[in-house]
C-alpha positions as protocol buffer text, in pm:
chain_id: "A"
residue {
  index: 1
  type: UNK
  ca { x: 0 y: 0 z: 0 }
}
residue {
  index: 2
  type: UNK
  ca { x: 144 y: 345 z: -83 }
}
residue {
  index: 3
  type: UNK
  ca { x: 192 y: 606 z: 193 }
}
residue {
  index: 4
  type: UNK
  ca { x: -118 y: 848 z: 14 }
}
residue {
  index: 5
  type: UNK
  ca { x: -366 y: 521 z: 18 }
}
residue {
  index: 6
  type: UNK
  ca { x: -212 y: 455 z: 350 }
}
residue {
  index: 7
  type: UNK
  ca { x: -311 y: 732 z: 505 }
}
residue {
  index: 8
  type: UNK
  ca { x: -680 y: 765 z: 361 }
}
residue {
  index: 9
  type: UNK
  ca { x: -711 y: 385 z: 486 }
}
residue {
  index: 10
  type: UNK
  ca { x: -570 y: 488 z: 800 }
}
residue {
  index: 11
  type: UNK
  ca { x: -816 y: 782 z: 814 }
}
residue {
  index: 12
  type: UNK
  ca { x: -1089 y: 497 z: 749 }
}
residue {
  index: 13
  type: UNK
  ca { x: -968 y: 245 z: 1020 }
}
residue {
  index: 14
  type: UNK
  ca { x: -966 y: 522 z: 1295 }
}
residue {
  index: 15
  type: UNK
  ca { x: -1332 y: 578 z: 1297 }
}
residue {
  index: 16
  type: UNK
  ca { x: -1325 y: 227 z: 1492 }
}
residue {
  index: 17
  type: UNK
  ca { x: -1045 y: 380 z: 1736 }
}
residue {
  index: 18
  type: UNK
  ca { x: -1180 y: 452 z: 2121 }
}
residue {
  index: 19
  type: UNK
  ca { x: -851 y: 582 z: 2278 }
}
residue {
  index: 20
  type: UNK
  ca { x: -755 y: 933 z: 2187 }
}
residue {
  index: 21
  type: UNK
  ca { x: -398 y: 951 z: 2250 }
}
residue {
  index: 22
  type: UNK
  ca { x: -335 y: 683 z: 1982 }
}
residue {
  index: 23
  type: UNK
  ca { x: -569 y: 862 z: 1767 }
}
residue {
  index: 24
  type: UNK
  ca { x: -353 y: 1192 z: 1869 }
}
residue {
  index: 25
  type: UNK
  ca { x: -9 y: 1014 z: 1775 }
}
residue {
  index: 26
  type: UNK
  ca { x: -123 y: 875 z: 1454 }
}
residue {
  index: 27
  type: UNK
  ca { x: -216 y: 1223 z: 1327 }
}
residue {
  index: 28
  type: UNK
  ca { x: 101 y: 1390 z: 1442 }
}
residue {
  index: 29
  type: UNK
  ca { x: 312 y: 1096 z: 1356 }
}
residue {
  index: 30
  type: UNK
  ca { x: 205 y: 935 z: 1045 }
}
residue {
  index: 31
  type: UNK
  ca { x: -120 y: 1160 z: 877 }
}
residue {
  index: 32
  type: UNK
  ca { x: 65 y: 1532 z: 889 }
}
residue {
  index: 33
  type: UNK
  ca { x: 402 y: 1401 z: 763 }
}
residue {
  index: 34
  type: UNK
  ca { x: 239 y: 1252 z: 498 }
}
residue {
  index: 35
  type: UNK
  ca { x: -5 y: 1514 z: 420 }
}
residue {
  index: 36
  type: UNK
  ca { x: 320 y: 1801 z: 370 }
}
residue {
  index: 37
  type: UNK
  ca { x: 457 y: 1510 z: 121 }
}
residue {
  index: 38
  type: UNK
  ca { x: 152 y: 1523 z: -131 }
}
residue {
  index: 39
  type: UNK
  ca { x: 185 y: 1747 z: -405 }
}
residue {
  index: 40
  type: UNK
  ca { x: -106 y: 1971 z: -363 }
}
residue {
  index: 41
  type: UNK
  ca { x: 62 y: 2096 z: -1 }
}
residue {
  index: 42
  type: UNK
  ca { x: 348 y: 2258 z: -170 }
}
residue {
  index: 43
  type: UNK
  ca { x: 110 y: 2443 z: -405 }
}
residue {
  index: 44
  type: UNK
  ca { x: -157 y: 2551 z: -161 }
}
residue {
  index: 45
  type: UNK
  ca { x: -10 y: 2508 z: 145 }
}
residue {
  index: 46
  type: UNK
  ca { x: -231 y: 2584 z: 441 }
}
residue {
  index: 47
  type: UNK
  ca { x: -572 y: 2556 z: 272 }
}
residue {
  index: 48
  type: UNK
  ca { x: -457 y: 2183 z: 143 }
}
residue {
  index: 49
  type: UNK
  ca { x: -442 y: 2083 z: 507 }
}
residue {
  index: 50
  type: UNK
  ca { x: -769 y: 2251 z: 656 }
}
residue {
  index: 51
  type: UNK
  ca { x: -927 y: 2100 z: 329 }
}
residue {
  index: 52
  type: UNK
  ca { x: -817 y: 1737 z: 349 }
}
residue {
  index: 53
  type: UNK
  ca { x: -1037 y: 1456 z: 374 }
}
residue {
  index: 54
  type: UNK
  ca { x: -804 y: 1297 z: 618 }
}
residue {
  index: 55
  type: UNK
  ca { x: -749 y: 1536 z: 864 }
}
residue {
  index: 56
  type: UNK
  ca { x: -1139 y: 1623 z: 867 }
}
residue {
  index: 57
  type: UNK
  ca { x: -1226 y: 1257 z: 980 }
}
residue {
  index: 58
  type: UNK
  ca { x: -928 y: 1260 z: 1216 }
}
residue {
  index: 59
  type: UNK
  ca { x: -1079 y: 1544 z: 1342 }
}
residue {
  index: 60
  type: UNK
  ca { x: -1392 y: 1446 z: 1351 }
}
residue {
  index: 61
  type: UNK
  ca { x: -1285 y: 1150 z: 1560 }
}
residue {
  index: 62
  type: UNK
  ca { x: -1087 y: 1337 z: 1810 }
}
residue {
  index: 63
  type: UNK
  ca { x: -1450 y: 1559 z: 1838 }
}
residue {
  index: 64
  type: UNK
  ca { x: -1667 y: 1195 z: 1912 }
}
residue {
  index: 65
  type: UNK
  ca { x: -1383 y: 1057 z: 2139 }
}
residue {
  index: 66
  type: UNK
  ca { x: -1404 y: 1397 z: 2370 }
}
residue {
  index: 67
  type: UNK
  ca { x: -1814 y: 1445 z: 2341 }
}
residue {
  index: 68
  type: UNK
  ca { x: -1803 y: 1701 z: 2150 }
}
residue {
  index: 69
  type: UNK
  ca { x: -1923 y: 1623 z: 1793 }
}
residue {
  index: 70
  type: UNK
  ca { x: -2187 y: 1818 z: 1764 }
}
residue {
  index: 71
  type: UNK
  ca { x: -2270 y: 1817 z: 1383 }
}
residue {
  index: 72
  type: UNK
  ca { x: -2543 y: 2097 z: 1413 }
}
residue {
  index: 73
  type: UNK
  ca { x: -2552 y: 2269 z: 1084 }
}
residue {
  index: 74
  type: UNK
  ca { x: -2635 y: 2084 z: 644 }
}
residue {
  index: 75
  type: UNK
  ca { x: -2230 y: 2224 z: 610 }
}
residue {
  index: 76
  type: UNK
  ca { x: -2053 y: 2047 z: 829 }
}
residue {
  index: 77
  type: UNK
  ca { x: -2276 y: 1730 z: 769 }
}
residue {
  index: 78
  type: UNK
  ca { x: -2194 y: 1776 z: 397 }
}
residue {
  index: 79
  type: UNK
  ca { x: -1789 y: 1847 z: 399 }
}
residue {
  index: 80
  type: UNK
  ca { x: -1757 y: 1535 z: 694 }
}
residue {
  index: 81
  type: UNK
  ca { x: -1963 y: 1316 z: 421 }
}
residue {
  index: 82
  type: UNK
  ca { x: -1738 y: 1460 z: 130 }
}
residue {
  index: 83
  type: UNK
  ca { x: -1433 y: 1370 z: 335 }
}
residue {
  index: 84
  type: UNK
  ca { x: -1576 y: 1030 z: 423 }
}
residue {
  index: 85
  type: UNK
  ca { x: -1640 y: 998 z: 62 }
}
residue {
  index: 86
  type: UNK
  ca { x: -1290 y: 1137 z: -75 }
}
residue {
  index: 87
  type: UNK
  ca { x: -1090 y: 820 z: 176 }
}
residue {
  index: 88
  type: UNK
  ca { x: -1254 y: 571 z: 82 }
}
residue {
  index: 89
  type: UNK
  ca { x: -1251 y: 635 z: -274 }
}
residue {
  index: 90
  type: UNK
  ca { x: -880 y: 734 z: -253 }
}
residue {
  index: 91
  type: UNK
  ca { x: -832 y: 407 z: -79 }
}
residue {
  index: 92
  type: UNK
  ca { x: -968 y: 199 z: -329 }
}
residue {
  index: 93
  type: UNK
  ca { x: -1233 y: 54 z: -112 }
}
């Protein structure tokens, strides 16, 4: 598996996670690093991260873990779906 698929499968597997420092450590550890590699970082920069499918479900994650996911408005429901959407199909699944 490639380190891009890896990391939208990894982005996939963590939904099942329940402890938050591991969750915590696999984002700064494996899902950043790999995010600065891609291509579309060094031309955007910033708004490549905040955008990426990913780090949105990572984040999301970390939200449920602490209690407070609170999806309360169509936008958020739609760009956590997109994301959702954007790993798997990046991870060939």
């Amino acid at each position: 598996m490639s380190a891009v698929r890896s990391i939208y499968q990894t982005a996939l597997d963590v939904q099942d996670a329940s402890n938050p420092n591991g969750v915590i450590n696999t984002l700064a550890n494996e899902i950043m690093p790999a995010i600065r590699e891609e291509a579309g970082y060094r031309e955007v920069g910033t708004q490549y991260v905040k955008d990426h499918p990913a780090l949105i479900l990572f984040l999301d994650k970390l939200n449920s873990l602490c209690g407070l996911q609170s999806i309360g408005d169509q936008a958020s429901y739609d760009r956590i779906s997109a994301a959702y959407a954007a790993c798997h199909e990046a991870a060939g699944r």
